[in-house]
C-alpha positions in Angstrom: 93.4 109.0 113.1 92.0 111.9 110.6 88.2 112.4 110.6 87.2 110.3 107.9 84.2 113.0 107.2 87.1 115.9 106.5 88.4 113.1 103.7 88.1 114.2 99.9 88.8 110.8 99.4 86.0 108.5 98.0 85.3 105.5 100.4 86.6 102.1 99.4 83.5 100.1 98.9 85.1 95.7 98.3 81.2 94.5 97.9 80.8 96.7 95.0 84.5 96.6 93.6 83.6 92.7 93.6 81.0 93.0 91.2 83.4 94.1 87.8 85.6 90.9 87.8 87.9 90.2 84.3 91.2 88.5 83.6 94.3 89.7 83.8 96.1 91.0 80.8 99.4 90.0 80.3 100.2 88.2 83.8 104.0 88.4 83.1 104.6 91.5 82.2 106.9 93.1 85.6 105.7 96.4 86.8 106.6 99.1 89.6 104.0 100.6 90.9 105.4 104.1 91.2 103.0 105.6 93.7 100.8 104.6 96.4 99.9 105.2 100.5 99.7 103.0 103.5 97.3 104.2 106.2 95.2 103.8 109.1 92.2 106.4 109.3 89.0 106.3 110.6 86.8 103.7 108.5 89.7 103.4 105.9 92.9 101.3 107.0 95.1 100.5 103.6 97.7 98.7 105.9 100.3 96.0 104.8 97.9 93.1 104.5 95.1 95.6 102.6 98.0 96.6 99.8 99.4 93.0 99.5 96.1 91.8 98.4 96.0 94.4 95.8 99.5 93.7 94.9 98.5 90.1 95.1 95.3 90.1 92.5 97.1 89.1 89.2 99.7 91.4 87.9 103.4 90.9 88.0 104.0 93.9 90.4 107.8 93.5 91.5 108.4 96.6 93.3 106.7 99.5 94.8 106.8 103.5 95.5 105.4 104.5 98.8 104.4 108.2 99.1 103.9 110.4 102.1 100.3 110.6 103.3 101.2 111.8 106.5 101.0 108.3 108.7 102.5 107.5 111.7 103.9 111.0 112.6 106.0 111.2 115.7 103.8 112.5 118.4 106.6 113.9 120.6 109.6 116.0 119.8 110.4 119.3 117.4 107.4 119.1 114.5 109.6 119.6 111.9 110.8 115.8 113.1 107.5 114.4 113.3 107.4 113.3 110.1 110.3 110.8 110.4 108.1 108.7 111.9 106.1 108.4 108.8 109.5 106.8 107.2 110.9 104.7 109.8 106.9 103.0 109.8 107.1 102.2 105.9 110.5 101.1 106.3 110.1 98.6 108.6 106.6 97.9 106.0 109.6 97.4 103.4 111.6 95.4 105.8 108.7 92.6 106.0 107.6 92.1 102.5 111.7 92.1 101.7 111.5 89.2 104.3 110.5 87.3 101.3 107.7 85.6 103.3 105.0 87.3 101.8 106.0 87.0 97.8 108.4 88.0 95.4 107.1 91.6 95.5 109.4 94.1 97.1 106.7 96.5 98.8 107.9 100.3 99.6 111.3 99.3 98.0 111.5 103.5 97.4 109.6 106.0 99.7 109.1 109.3 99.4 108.4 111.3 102.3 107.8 114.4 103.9 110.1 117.0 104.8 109.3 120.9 105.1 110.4 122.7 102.0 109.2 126.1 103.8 111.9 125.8 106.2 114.3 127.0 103.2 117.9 125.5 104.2 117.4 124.6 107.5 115.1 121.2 105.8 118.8 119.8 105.6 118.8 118.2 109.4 115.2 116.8 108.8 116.0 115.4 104.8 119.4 113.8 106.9 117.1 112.4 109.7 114.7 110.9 107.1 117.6 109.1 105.2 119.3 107.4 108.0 115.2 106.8 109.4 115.1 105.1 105.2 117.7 103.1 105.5 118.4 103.7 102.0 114.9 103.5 100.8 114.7 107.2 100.8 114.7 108.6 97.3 112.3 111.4 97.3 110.8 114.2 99.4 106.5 115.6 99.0 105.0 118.5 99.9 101.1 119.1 100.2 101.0 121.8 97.2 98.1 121.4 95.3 96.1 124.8 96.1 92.3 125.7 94.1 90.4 128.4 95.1 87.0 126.6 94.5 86.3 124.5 97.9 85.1 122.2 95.3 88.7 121.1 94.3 90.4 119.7 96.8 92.0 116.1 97.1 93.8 116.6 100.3 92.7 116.2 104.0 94.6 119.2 104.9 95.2 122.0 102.3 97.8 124.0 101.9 97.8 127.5 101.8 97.8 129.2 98.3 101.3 129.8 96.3 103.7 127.8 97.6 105.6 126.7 95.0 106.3 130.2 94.2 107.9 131.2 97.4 111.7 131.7 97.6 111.9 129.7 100.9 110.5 126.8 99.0 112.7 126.8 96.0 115.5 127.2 98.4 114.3 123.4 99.8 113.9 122.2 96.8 117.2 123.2 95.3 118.9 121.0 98.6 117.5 117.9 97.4 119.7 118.0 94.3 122.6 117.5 97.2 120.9 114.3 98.3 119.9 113.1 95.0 116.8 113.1 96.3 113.6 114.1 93.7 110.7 116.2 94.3 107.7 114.9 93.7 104.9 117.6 93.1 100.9 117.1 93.0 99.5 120.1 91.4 96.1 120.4 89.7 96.3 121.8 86.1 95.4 125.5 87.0 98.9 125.5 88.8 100.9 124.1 85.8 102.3 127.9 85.6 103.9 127.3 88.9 105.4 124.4 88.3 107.2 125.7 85.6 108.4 128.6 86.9 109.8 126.2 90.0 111.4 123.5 87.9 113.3 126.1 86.2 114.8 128.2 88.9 115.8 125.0 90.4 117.4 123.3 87.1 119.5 120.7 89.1 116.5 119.4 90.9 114.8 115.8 89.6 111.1 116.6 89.9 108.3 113.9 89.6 104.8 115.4 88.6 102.2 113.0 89.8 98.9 112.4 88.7 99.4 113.2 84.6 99.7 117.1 85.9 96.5 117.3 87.5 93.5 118.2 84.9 90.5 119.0 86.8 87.3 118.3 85.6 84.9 119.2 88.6 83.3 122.2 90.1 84.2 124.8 87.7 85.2 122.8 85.2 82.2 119.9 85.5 80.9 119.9 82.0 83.9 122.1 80.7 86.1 118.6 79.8 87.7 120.2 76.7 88.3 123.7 77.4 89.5 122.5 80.8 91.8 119.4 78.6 92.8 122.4 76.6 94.4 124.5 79.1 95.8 121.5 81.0 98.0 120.5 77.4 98.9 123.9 77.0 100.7 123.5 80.6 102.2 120.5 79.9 103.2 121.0 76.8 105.6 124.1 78.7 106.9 121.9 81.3 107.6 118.7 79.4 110.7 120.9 77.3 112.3 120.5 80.8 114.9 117.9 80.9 114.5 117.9 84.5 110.9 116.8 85.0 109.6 113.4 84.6 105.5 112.5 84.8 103.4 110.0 87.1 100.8 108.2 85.1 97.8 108.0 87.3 95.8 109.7 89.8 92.7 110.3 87.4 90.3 108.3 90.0 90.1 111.4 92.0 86.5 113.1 92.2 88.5 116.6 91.4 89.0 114.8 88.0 85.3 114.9 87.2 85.3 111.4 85.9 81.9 109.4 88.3 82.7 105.8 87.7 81.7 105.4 91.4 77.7 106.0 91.0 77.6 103.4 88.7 75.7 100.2 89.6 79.2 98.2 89.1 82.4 99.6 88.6 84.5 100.1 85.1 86.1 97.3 83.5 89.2 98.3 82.2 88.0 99.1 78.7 85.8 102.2 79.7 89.0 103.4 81.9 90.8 103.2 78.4 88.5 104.6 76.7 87.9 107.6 79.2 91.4 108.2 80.0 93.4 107.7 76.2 93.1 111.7 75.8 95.3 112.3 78.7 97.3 108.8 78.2 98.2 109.7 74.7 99.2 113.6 75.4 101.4 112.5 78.5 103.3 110.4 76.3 103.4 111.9 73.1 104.8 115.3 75.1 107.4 113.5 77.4 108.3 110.4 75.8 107.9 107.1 77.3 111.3 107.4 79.1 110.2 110.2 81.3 106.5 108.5 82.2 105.4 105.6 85.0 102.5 104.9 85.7 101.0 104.3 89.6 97.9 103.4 91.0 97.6 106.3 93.6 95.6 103.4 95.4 93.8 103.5 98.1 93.0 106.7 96.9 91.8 105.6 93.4 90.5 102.4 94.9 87.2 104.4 95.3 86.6 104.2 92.4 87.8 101.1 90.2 90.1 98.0 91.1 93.5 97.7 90.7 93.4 94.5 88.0 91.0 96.6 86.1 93.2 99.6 86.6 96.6 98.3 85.4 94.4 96.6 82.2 93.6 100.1 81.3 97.2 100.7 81.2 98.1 97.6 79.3 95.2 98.1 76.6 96.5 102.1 76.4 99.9 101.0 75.4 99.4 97.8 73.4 100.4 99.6 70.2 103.8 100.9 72.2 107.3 99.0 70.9 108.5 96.6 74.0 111.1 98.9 75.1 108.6 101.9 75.5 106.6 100.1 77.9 109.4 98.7 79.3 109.8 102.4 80.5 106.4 103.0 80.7 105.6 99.9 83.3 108.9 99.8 85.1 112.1 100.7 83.7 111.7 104.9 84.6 110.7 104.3 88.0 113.6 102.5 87.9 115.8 104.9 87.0 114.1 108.0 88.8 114.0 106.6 92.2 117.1 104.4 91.8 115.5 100.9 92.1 117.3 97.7 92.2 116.3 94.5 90.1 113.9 92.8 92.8 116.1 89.9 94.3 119.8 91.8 93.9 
């Protein structure tokens, strides 16, 4: 299990998550959560029983989006395999809760995992090993990509080295998922909007997913800097949402590279000071890519450090309450729907 010292990742404290407690806003309205991790790491396990009780607390989640996180690597055989082993563990996650024992909720009914882009065409074998490992739940393939030169920024347990995006081996990777009908998804942070440009247009016949509303940083260089740094994060997106081939993640913003410190409070937010904090970013993401090419995800049990999932999907409801029915429609389930190919729950 990783250190949990090395983690970016703020610690999941359920004595002081219990103290905020409200309602849930509109209990029937379905959602698909389009992103989240299952692990077991030192003093942090987010395991089936940890995410059903999220999914559990109150809103209508019918389906889920597992992403890779690196867990349950193989620890034998080629290391360009070990990473099936991450797939055939949430698989057999989304064999249980499809059991039907457990709820209506169809947990990890898409997962996105982890195959090499680096290794240019030769990711084919390891994108075929983690489809049949799927069994049919495969629908999208991560990389660790986002890069900041500031030891400051950084949101994964094990950065990758700078540029990626831009090298040729890794558009060659990406460009074979289009063969697959497989999507990319890409967590960047706002300084490497530039990239992702550039990478979603050489490879035009690619489905990409941007995760976490593109990234917009708001801590070590950029603490105190919120609207020169908001700025230069629309500029970015602005560029990337005229691509037809690139839909958005709604989400992520409970990240400490954000800047946002709801987690020193003496209780955390209710779901009107997430609104209130987040509308900037809300509002741009859909205004630039339309409601059909947004879906929002709780990026929990990374976000979990920092406000609860009831008071998280609120914020969302109370962002979109002026929205016409079929844009959150889109917004809550129907383009995860379509992006990762989702089945109505109980077909």
């Amino acid at each position: 299990m990783a250190d949990a010292a090395a983690s970016p990742h703020l610690q999941v404290r359920p004595d002081w998550l219990a103290l905020t407690q409200e309602a849930v806003l509109e209990p029937e309205l379905p959602i698909i959560d389009a992103h989240h991790h299952l692990w077991d790491r030192a003093g942090n396990r987010y395991l089936f029983e940890q995410w059903m009780a999220d999914l559990s607390s109150g809103h209508r989640i019918t389906e889920t989006v597992f992403v890779q996180c690196r867990s349950m690597y193989r620890q034998e055989g080629p290391q360009a395999m070990q990473p099936v082993g991450e797939v055939e563990f949430v698989n057999g996650v989304a064999a249980q809760s499809a059991s039907g024992l457990y709820g209506p909720v169809r947990a990890c009914a898409a997962i996105v995992g982890f195959a090499d882009l680096m290794l240019g065409a030769d990711a084919q074998a390891v994108v075929e090993a983690l489809q049949q490992a799927g069994n049919g739940r495969l629908r999208g393939i991560r990389n660790t990509t986002a890069w900041h030169a500031d030891p400051v920024i950084r949101s994964n347990p094990q950065p990758p080295p700078p540029g990626l995006l831009a090298q040729d081996r890794f558009r060659t990777g990406a460009r074979l998922l289009a063969r697959y009908d497989l999507s990319l998804d890409v967590w960047a942070y706002h300084t490497q909007l530039d990239e992702v440009l550039a990478l979603a247009q050489a490879c035009p016949d690619t489905r990409f997913v941007l995760d976490h509303c593109g990234g917009p940083l708001g801590a070590g260089p950029y603490a105190g800097q919120r609207e020169a740094a908001r700025r230069e994060w629309e500029r970015g997106m602005r560029a990337i949402a005229a691509l037809p081939n690139v839909w958005l993640k709604l989400g992520g913003l409970g990240m400490p590279v954000g800047g946002w410190d709801f987690h020193r409070q003496a209780a955390p937010p209710d779901s009107i000071q997430l609104a209130q904090a987040w509308r900037p970013y809300i509002d741009t993401c859909i205004d630039l890519f339309g409601p059909q090419r947004c879906m929002f995800e709780s990026n929990f049990p990374v976000d979990k450090g920092m406000f609860g999932y009831v008071s998280l999907w609120n914020a969302f409801k109370r962002l979109t309450a002026d929205l016409s029915a079929s844009e959150r429609t889109a917004l809550f389930s129907g383009t995860a729907r379509e992006v990762y190919r989702m089945q109505e729950a109980g077909r």
